[in-house]
C-alpha positions in Angstrom: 0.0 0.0 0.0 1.1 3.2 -0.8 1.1 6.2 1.6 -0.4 9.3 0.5 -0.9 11.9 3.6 0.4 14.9 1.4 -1.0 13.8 -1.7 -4.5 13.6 -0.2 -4.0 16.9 1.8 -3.2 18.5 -1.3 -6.1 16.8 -3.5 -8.3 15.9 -1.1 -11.3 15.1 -3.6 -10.7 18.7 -5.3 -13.0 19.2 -8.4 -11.2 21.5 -10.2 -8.5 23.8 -10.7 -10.5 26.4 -12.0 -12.3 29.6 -11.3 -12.6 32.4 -13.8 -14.4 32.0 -16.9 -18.2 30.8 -17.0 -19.7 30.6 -20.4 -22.6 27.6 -21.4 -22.2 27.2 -25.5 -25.7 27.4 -26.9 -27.7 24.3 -26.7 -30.1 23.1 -25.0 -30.3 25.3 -21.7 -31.4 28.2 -23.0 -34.6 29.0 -22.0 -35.3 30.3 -18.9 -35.1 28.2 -15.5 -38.0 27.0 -13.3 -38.0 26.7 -9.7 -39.5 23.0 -8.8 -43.3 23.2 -7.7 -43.2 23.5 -3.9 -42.8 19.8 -2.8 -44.5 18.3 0.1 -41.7 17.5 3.0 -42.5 14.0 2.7 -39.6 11.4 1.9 -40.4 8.9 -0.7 -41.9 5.5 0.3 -38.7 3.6 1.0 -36.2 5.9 1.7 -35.1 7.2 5.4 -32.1 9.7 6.4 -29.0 8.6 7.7 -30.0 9.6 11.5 -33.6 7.7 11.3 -32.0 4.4 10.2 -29.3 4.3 12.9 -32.1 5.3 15.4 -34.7 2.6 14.3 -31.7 0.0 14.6 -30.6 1.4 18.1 -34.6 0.6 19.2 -34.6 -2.6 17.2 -37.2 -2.5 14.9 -34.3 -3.6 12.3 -31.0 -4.4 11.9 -27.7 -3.1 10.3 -27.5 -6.3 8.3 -31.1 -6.0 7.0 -29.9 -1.9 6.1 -27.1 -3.2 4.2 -28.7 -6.5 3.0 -31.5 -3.6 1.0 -28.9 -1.0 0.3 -26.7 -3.4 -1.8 -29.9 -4.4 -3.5 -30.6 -1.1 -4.3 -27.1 -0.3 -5.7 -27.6 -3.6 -7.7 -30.6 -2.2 -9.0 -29.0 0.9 -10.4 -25.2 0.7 -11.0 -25.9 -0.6 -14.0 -26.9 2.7 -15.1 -25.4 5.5 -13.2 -21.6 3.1 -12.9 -21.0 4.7 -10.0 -19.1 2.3 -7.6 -15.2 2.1 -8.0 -15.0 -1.1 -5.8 -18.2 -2.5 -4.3 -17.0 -4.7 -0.6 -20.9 -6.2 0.1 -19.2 -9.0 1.3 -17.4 -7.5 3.9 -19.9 -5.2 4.3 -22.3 -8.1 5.4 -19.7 -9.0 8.3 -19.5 -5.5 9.5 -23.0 -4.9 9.8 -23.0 -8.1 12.2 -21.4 -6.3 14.5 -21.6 -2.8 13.7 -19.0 -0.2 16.2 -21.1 1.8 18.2 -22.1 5.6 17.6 -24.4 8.0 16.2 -24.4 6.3 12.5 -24.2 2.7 13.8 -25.1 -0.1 10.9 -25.7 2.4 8.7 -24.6 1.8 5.2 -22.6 4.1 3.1 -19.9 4.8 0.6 -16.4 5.9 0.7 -14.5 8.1 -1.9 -12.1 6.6 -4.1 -9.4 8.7 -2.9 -9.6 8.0 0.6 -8.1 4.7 2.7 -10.4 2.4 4.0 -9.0 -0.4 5.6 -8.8 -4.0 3.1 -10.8 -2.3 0.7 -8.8 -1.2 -3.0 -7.6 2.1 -3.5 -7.8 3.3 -7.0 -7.7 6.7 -6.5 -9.4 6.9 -9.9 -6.0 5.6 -11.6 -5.5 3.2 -13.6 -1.6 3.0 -12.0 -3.5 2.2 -8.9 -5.1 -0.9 -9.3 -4.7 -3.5 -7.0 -3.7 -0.8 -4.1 -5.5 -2.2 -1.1 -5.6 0.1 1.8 -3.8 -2.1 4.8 -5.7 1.1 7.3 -8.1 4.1 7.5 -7.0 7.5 6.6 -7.9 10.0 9.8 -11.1 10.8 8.4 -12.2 7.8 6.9 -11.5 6.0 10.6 -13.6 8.7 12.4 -16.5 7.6 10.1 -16.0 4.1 10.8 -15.4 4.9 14.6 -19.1 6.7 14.0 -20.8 3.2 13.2 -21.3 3.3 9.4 -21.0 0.2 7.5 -19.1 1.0 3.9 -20.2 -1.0 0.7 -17.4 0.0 -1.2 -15.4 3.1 -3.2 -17.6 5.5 -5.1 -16.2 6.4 -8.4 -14.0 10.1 -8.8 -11.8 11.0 -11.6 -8.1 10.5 -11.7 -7.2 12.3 -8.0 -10.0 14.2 -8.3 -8.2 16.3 -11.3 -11.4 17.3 -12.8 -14.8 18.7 -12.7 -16.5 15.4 -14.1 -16.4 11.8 -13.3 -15.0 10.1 -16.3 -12.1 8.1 -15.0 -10.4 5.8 -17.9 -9.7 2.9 -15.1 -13.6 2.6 -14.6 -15.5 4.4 -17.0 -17.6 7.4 -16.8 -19.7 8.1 -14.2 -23.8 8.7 -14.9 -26.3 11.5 -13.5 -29.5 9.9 -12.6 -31.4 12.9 -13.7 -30.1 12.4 -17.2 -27.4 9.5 -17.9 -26.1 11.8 -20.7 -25.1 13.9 -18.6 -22.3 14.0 -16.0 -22.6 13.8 -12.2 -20.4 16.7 -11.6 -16.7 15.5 -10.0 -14.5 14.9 -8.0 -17.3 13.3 -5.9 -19.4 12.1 -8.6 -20.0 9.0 -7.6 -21.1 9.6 -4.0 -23.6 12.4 -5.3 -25.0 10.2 -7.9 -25.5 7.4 -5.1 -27.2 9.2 -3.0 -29.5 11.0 -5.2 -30.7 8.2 -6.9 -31.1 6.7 -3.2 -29.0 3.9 -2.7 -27.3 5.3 0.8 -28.7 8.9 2.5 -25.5 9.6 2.7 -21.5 9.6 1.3 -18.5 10.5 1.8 -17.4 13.1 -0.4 -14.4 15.8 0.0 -13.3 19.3 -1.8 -10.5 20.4 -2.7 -11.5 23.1 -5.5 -15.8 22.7 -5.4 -15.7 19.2 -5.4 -18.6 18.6 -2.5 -20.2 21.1 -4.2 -20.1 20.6 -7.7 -21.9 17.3 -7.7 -24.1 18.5 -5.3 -25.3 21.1 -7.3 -25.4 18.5 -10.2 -26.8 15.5 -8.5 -30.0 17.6 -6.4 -28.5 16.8 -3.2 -27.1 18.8 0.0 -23.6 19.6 0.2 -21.7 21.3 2.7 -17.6 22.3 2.5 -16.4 22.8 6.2 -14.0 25.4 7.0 -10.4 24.6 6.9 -9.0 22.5 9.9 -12.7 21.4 11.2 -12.3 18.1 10.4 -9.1 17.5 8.9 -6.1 18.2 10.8 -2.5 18.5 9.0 0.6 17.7 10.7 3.7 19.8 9.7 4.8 17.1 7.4 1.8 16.3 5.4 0.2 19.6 5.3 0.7 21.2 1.3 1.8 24.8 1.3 -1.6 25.5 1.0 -4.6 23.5 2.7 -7.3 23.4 0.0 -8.9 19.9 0.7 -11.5 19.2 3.3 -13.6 15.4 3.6 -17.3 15.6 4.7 -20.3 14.3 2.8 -22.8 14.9 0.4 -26.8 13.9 2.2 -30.3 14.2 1.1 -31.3 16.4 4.7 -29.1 19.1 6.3 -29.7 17.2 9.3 -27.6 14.4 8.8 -25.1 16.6 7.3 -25.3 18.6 10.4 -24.4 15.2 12.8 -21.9 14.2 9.9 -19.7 17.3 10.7 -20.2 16.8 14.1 -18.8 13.1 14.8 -15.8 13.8 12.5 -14.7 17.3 14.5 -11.1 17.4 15.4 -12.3 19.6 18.9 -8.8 20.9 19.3 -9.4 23.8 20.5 -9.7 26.0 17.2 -13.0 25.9 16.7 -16.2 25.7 19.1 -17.5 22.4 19.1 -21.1 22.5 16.5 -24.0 22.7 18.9 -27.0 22.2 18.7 -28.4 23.6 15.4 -32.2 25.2 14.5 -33.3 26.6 11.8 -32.3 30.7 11.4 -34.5 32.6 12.8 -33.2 36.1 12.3 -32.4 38.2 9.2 -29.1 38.0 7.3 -27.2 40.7 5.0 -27.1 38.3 1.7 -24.9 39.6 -1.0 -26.4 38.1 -4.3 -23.4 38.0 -7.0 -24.4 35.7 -10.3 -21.7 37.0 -12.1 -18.5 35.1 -12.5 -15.2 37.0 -11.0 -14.3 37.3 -14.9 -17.9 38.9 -16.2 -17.8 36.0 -18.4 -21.4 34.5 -19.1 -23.5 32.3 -17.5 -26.3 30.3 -18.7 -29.9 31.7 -18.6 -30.9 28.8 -16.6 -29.1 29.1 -13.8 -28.8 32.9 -13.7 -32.8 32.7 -13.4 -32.7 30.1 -11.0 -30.4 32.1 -8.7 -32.4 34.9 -9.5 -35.1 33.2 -7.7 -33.5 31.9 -4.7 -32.9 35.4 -3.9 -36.2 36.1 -4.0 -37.1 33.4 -1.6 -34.4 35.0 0.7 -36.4 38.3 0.5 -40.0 36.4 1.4 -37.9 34.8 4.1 -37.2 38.1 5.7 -33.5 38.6 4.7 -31.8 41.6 3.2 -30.7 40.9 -0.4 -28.0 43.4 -1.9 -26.2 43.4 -5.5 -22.7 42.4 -4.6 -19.2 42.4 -7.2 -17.0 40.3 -5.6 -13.9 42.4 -5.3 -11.0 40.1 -7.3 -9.0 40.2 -10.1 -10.0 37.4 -11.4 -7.6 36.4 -14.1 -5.3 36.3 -11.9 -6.6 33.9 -8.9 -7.4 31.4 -11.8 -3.8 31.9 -13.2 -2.5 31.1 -9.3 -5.0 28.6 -8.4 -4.8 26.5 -12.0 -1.0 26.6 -11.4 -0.9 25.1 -7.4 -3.5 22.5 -9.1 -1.0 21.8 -11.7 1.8 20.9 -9.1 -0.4 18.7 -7.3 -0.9 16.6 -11.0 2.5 16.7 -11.3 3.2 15.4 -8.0 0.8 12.5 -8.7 2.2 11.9 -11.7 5.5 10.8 -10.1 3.5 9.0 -7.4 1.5 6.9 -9.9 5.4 5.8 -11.9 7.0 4.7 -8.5 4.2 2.8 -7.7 3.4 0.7 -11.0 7.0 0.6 -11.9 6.3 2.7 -15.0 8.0 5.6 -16.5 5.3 8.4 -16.4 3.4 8.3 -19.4 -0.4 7.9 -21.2 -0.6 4.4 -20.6 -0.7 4.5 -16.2 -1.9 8.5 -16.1 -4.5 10.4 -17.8 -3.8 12.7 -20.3 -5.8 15.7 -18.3 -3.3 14.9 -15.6 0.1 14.8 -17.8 -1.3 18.2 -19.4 -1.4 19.5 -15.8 1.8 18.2 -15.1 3.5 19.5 -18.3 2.0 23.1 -17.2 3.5 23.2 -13.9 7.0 22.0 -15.4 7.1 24.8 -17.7 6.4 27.4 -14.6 7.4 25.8 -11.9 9.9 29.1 -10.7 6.2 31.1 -10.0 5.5 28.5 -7.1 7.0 30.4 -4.4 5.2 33.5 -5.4 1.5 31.3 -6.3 1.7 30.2 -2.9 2.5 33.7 -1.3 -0.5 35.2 -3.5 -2.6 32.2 -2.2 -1.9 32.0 1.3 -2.6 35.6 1.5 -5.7 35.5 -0.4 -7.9 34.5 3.1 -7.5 37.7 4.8 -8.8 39.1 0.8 -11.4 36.6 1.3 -13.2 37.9 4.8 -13.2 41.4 3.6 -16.1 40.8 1.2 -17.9 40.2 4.5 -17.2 43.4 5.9 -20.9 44.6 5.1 -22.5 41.2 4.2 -23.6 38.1 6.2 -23.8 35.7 3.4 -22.2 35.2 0.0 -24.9 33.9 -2.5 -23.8 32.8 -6.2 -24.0 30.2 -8.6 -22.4 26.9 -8.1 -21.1 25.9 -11.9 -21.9 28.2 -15.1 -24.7 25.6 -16.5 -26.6 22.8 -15.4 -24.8 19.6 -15.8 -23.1 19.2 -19.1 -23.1 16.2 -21.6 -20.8 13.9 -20.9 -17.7 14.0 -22.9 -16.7 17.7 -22.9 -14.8 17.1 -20.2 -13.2 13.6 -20.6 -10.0 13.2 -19.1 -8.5 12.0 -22.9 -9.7 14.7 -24.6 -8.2 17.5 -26.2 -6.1 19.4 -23.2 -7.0 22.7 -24.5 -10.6 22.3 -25.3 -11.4 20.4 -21.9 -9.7 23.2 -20.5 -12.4 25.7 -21.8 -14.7 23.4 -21.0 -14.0 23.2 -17.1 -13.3 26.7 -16.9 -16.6 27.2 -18.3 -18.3 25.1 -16.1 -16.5 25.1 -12.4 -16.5 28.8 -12.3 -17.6 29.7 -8.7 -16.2 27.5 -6.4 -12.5 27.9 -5.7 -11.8 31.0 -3.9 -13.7 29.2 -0.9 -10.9 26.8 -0.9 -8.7 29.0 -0.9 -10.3 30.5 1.9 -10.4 27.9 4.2 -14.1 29.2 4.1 -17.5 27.4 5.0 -19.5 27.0 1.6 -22.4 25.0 0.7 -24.8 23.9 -2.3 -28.8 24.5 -1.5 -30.6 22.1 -3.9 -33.3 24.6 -4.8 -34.3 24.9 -8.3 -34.3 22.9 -11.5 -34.3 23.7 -15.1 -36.8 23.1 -17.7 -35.3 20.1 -18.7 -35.4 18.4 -14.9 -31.5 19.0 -14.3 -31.2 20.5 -10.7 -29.1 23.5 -10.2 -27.8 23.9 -6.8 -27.1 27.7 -5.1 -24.2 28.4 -3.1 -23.7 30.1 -0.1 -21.0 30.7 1.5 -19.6 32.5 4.5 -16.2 33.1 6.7 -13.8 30.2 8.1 -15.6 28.9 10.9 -19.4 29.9 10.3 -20.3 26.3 9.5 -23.2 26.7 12.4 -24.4 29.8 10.7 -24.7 27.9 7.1 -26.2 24.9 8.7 -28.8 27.3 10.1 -30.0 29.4 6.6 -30.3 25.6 4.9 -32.7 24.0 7.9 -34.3 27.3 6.9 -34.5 26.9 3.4 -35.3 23.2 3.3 -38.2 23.8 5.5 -39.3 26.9 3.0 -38.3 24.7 -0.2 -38.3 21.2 0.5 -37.0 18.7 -1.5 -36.7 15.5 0.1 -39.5 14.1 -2.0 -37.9 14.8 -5.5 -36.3 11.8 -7.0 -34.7 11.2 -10.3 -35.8 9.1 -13.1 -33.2 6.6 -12.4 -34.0 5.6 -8.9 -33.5 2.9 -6.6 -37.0 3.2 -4.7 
């Protein structure tokens, strides 16, 4: 097994090294978005959250083997379609759930990202160079999952170290959204969005490095929170990256199981306030609404509408809505942030050779990833000054908040895009475009260290959601947790399910 504590600091389940541009070529999201007809708060018939499974096998009235026993039935029932498993482990699933560990999630079955160690399970890390890598023990996340009851049922699919904005990995194929299998699942944590919103677990692991909670989130319909930097990961000297842009949490149908999520994995060491008890916000909040990408480039109709009205429903829900320019040069974070991504491919890259035996090269790494690789080579001598522009950019970051609460913008440029435009063998340049276009919102959070999160809240006319993102300081988790218990109670959307379901 291969060690990775820097590698995974650094990547982390990051979506995407980019920020600036957000354009949506004409097709076929061009008329204007829709917001969902106001669901009833009622799950579907067969599908329970996270927190009311663990609490129905705590009183008995089932067990964690009968959980897993209809969860791996339901991923049977739909995998087929979406391909979004990297490794399935339903055997040894069926032995844990036997005797599941004791804690808030206990027997409840999940999935793990496929860039994160779970003990005896294979580690692909979305590589082909990887496979075969079993995981001989948990990373320090993945163990306070397991130390919180949950019973994994395997990997869940990402692209090659979550390089990319889609899930298209060569080693297992692409990735499906069960909205629309022609579409993509949004990435790094494709696979653990497109799980859970076609409802085979309430709840995954997912992490974010660059949007990658987000992204699918948005994509998939489902919740997704980034905590702020340090909450739940915590770097020692000699695996932290110059820059800590990665966090692990989850992607969940309710906000309250995200909520508990966040709280069993806490570090508690003293830089943060333990989360307490959360309800939903009951007092007004300074929302600065910015649709516009940090370039001025364009953004589909569809989502601009859609954000459009979210805002609204801010305003009926008694908060104070203002126009807000994010104040950034925007070029120029991309330029920085595209370059610290490119180092962490070309890390990888060397990673990938020592452990197959192979020279580096497009038979054991992607071509997305060599093209990464090839960029940081050729500017390499700007790292010390990208990593002075980035680690300075947090104290940037929490000026915007000087006279706002709450940072509302678009998650991606479009609704989720057909698969293909951005496959990892495709051509570097175009893909490029591509991802810029798309993952256009996300990355200064990172940067940030900050609390962000993806409301699922509309969907076009075509039935793709489109998730809104707010976002807020380092450290005001609590306060995000509170506005979406607000919002899910004024929008629900616990009963909207795709067309490729597992109920």
């Amino acid at each position: 097994m291969t060690r990775f504590s820097r590698r995974e600091a650094l990547f982390g389940g990051a979506a995407v090294a980019a920020l600036a541009a957000c354009g949506q070529k004409a097709a076929d999201t061009l008329t204007p978005a829709t917001s969902p007809v106001a669901a009833k708060a009622v799950p579907p018939a067969g599908w329970e959250s996270g927190l009311t499974i663990a609490g129905r096998i705590k009183t008995g009235e089932t067990t964690s083997l009968a959980e897993v026993d209809k969860a791996i039935a339901r991923a049977k029932a739909v995998n087929g379609q979406i391909n979004a498993i990297a490794t399935d482990s339903f055997t040894q699933a069926r032995l844990d759930a036997e005797s599941p560990l004791d804690g808030p999630f206990s027997g409840v079955p999940t999935f793990i990202k496929d860039l994160v160690g779970w003990k005896g399970t294979q580690s692909l890390w979305g590589s082909r160079a990887f496979v075969g890598n079993i995981s001989e023990t948990d990373s320090p996340f993945a163990a306070s999952w397991r130390e919180a009851g949950v019973v994994s049922l395997g990997k869940s699919t990402t692209p090659e170290v979550g390089l990319i904005s889609s899930t298209e990995p060569l080693v297992t194929g692409a990735t499906r959204n069960p909205w629309d299998l022609s579409r993509i699942p949004g990435g790094s944590s494709g696979g653990a969005a497109a799980l859970v919103a076609a409802r085979v677990v309430p709840f995954a692991h997912a992490s974010d490095g660059g949007g990658s909670i987000r992204i699918p989130a948005s994509t998939c319909g489902v919740f997704g929170l980034k905590p702020s930097r340090g909450r739940l990961d915590k770097r020692t000297p000699a695996d932290a990256p110059p820059v800590d842009i990665a966090v692990n949490h989850a992607v969940t149908i309710t906000v309250r199981d995200s909520i508990e999520l966040l709280r069993v994995a806490e570090v508690n060491d003293g830089t943060y306030t333990p989360l307490a008890e959360i309800a939903p916000l009951d007092r007004p909040l300074r929302i600065g609404f910015a649709p516009d990408t940090i370039s001025g480039t364009r953004v589909s109709p569809e989502t601009t509408a859609a954000l459009e009205d979210v805002a609204q429903l801010c305003r009926e829900l008694g908060h104070d809505v203002v126009d807000f320019t994010v104040p950034i040069n925007g070029e120029e974070f991309t330029d920085r942030f595209l370059l610290y991504w490119a180092a962490g491919a070309a890390s990888f890259t060397q990673a990938a050779s020592a452990y197959s035996g192979k020279p580096v090269g497009p038979d054991i790494v992607e071509p997305w990833t060599l093209g990464l690789a090839t960029m940081f080579q050729a500017r390499q001598a700007e790292m010390p000054e990208t990593v002075e522009y980035l680690l300075a950019f947090e104290a940037a970051y929490n000026e915007w908040f000087s006279n706002i609460d709450v940072l509302l913008t678009p998650v991606t440029g479009s609704p989720a895009v057909p698969i293909g435009e951005q496959a990892p063998d495709g051509d570097f340049d175009k893909v490029m475009e591509n991802v810029l276009n798309f993952a256009a919102f996300t990355a200064p959070m990172n940067v940030a260290g900050a609390a962000s999160m993806s409301v699922p809240l509309s969907w076009s006319s075509g039935g793709l959601p489109i998730g809104s993102m707010f976002s807020a300081k380092r450290g005001e988790d609590a306060l995000l947790f509170e506005l979406a218990l607000q919002l899910e109670m004024a929008r629900p959307w616990i009963s909207r399910t795709p067309p490729v379901s597992a109920l």
